[in-house]
N, C-alpha and C positions, 0 to 999 in steps of 0.2 A: 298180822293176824286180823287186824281191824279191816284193811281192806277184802281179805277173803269171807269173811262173814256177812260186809255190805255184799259181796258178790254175790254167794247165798241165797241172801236177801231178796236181791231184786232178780235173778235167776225165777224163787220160788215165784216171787208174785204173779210175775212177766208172763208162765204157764197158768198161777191160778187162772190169769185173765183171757186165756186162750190166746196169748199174744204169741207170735215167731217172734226173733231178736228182730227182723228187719221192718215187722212191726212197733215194735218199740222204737226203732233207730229213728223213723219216720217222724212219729207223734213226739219225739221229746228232741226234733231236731239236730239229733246225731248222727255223723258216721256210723255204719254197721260196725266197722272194726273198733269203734267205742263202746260198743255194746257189749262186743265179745271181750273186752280187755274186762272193763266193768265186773261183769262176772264171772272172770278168769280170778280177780282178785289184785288186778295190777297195782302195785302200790301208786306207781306213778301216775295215777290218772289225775285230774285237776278237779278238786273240790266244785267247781262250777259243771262240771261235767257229771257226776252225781248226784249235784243240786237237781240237773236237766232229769236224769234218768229216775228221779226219785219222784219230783211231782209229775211225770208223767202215770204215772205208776200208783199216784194218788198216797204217797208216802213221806214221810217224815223224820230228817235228821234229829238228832237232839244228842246232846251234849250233856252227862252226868257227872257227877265225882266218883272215884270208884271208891269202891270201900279201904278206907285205911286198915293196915296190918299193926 
């Protein structure tokens, strides 16, 4: 679920910014087909490789606690 919602994510921005994916692919030194997996939501992608697509993207991981039940 975490990965589909980064995909989401950088999906929405990648259009706010008038980007194609293989403008994104470019600027954050990706494969196309990492772009497409990215915000396909593939769980298997490599945290360095989201790193790449997020500060391209001028965005930011972060890490919270979730709310305890």
């Amino acid at each position: 679920m975490v990965a589909a919602r980064l995909g989401e994510t950088v999906r929405g921005e990648r259009r706010a910014l008038g980007f194609r994916q293989d403008d994104l692919a470019l600027v954050a030194g990706l494969g196309l087909r990492a772009v497409h997996d990215l915000e396909a939501g593939k769980a298997t992608a490599q945290l360095a490789t989201w790193v790449k697509a997020l500060d391209a993207l001028d965005l930011e991981l972060v890490a919270v606690p979730r709310r305890r039940l």
